[in-house]
C-alpha positions in Angstrom: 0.0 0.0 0.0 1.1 2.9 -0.6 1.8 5.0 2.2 1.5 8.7 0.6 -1.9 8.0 -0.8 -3.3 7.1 2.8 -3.8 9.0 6.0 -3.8 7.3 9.4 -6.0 6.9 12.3 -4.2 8.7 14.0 -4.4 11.7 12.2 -8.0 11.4 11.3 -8.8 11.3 15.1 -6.5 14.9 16.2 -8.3 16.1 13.4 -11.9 14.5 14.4 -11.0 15.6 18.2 -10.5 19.5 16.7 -13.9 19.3 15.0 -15.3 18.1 17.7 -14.4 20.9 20.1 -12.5 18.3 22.6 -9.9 20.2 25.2 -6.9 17.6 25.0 -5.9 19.2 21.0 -5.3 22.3 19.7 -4.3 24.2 16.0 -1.0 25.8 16.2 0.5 26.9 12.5 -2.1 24.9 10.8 -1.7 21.7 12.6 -3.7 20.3 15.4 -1.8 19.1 17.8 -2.1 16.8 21.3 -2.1 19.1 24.6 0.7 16.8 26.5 -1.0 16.7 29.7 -4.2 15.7 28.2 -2.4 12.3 26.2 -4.5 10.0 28.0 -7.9 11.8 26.9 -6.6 11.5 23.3 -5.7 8.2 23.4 -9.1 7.0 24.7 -10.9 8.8 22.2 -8.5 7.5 19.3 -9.6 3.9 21.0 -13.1 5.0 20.7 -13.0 6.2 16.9 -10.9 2.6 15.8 -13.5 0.9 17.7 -16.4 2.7 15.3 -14.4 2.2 12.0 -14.0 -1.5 13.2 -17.4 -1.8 13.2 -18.2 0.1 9.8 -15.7 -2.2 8.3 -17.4 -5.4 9.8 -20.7 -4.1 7.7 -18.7 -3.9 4.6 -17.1 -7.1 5.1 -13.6 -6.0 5.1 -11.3 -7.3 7.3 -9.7 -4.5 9.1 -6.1 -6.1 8.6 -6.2 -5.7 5.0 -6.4 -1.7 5.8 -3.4 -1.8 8.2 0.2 -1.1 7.8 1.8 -2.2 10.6 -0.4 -1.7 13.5 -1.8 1.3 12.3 -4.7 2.1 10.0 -3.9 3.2 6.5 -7.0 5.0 5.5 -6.7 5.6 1.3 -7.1 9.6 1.3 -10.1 9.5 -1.5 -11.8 7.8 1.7 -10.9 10.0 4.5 -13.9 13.2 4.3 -16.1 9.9 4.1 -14.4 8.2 6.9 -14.4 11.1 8.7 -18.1 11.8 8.3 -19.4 8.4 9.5 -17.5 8.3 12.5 -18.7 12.2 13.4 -21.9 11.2 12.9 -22.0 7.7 14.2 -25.5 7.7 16.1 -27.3 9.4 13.8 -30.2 7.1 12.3 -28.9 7.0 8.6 -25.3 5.6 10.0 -27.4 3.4 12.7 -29.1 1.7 9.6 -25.9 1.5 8.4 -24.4 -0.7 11.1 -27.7 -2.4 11.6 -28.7 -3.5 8.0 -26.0 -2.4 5.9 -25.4 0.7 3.0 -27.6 -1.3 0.7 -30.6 -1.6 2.7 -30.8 1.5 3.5 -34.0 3.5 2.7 -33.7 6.2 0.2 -34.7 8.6 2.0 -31.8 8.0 4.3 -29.5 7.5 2.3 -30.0 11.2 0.6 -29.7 12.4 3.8 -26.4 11.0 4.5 -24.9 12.0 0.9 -26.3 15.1 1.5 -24.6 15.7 4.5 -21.4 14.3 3.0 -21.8 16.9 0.5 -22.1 19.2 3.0 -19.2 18.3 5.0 -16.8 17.9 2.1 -17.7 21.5 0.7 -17.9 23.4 4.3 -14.7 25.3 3.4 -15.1 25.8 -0.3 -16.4 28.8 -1.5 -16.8 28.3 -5.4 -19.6 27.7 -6.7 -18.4 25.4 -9.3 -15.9 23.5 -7.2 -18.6 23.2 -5.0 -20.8 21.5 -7.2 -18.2 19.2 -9.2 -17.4 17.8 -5.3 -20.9 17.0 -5.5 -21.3 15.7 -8.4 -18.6 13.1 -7.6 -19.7 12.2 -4.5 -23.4 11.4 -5.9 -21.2 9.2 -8.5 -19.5 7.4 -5.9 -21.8 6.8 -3.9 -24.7 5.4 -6.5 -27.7 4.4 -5.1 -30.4 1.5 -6.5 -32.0 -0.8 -3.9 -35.1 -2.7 -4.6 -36.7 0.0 -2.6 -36.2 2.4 -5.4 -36.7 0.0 -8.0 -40.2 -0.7 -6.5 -40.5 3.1 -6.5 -40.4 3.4 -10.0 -42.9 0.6 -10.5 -45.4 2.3 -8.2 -44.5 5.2 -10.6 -45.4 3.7 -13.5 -48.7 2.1 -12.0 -49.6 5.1 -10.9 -49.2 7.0 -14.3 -51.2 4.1 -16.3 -54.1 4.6 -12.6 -54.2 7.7 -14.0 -55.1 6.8 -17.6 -57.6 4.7 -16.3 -60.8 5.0 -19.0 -64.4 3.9 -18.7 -67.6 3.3 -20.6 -71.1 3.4 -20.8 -72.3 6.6 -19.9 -73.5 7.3 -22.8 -77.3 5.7 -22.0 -76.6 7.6 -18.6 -76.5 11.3 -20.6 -79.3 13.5 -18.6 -80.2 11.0 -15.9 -76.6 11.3 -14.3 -77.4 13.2 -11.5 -76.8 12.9 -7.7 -79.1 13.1 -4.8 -78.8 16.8 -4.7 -80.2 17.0 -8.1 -76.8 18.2 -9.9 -75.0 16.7 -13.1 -72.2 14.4 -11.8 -69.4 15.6 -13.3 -67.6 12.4 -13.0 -69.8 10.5 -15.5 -70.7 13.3 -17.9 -66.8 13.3 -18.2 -66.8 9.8 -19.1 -68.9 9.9 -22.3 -67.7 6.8 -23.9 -68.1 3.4 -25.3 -66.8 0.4 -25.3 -65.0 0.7 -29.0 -63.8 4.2 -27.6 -62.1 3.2 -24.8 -60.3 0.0 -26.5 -59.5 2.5 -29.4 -57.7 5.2 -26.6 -56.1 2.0 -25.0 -54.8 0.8 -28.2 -53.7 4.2 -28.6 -52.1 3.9 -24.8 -50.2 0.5 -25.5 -48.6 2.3 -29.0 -47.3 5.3 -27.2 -45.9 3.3 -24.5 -44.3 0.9 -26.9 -42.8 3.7 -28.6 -41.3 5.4 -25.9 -39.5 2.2 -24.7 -38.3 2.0 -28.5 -36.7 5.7 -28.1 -35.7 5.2 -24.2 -33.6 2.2 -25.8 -31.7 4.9 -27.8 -31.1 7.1 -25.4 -29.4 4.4 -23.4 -27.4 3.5 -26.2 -26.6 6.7 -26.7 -26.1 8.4 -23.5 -24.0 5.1 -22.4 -21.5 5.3 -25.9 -20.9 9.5 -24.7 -20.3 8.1 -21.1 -18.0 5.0 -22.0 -16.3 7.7 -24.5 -15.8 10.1 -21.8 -14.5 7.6 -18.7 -12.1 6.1 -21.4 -10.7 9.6 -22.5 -10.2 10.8 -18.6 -8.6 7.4 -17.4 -6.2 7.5 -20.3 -5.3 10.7 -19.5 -4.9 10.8 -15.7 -2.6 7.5 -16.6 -0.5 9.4 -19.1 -0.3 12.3 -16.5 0.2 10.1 -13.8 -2.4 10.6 -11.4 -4.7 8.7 -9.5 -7.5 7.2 -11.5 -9.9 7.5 -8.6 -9.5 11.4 -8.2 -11.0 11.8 -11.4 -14.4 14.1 -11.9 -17.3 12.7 -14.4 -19.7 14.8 -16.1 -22.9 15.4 -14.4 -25.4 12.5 -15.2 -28.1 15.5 -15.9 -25.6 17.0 -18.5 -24.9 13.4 -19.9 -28.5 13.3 -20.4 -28.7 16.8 -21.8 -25.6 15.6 -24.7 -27.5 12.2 -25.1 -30.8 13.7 -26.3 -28.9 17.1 -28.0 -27.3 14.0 -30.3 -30.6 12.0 -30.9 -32.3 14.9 -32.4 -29.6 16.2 -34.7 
């Protein structure tokens, strides 16, 4: 492993023990640094923050000697705003669920809220606008999310949008006795002036639309995946030939890909 491109635990917890406001560590010139007298404090919180990543590394499945050189923890640096988070916010109920059921389990709703307070953390001390948002970018990308919960969410979606299509017959015999106990029209039925060779006409109509949408989504995914695969290839190439670290590297925006995908179809 390469010990430049990690940090150790160590150093994550001064810095964690800073953020935190403890008494035993202090910044001097930039660097935070143990109060002597308070050794002991630090050490027992260092226990305490190995202890926590020991147990976010059990939930991963990683055994915590592959991440050790020597007897210290060599945290890759890509990981440590990430490491750093968790552990900060280690009781929290989206890191709870975390430790309880695991990353992929958790709900959606959760899981935004931990990104999103990634995003937050790892962009505290930028002020650019643009930085800010290509940090943000990256970390959505890293940190992709599709459980079954949002795959059933898009099924509900789509049940709902064909609910909504829903078409009926038969009122047409109804027209001027479709009235309710008060005596007024009912708006519902007098909306629904159809029959039965309407309604299958409309559906057919439906099922043709739908059928040609999945035709063009197919394109789109063709296309949108040949300007990605184009893109990853081009970047990868080039942080090798520069030699930098594959994993620091910044995709476009999936909404932009989109945006270049569609841009392309209708040319």
């Amino acid at each position: 492993m390469n010990l430049k491109e990690t940090v150790t635990m160590y150093q994550i917890s001064k810095e964690l023990a800073f953020e935190s406001n403890k008494d035993f560590v202090m910044k001097e010139e930039g660097l935070v640094k143990i109060i002597e007298e308070r050794r002991n404090s630090f050490d027992n919180f260092k226990n305490d923050q190995v202890r926590k990543l020991t147990v976010l590394l059990q939930v991963k499945g990683i055994d915590k000697n592959a991440i050790k050189s020597g007897r210290e923890f060599a945290i890759p640096l890509d990981s440590k705003k990430y490491i750093k988070y968790l552990l900060l916010n280690f009781t929290s109920p989206a890191v709870k669920a975390i430790r309880d059921y695991g990353l992929e389990s958790l709900p959606h709703s959760q899981w935004r809220e931990l990104i999103n307070g990634l995003v937050e953390y790892s962009t505290k001390d930028i002020t650019d606008k643009n930085q800010k948002e290509k940090i943000r970018n990256r970390i959505f990308a890293e940190h992709q999310y599709f459980s079954a919960e949002n795959h059933n969410r898009l099924i509900d979606k789509f049940s709902w949008l064909l609910k909504k299509a829903e078409l009926r017959y038969g009122a047409f015999e109804n027209l001027g006795h479709s009235t309710g106990p008060d005596g007024l029209t009912d708006e519902s039925a007098v909306s629904r002036l159809l029959n039965e060779n309407d309604v299958m006409e409309l559906y057919d109509y439906l099922e043709k639309k739908i059928y040609q949408c999945f035709i063009e989504f197919d394109e789109v995914v063709d296309t949108f995946s040949e300007i990605r695969h184009e893109e990853v290839e081009d970047k990868v190439i080039q942080a090798i030939d520069e030699d930098e670290n594959p994993n620091s590297i910044t995709y476009e925006d999936s909404k932009i890909v989109l945006e270049n995908a569609l841009r392309e179809l209708h040319k």
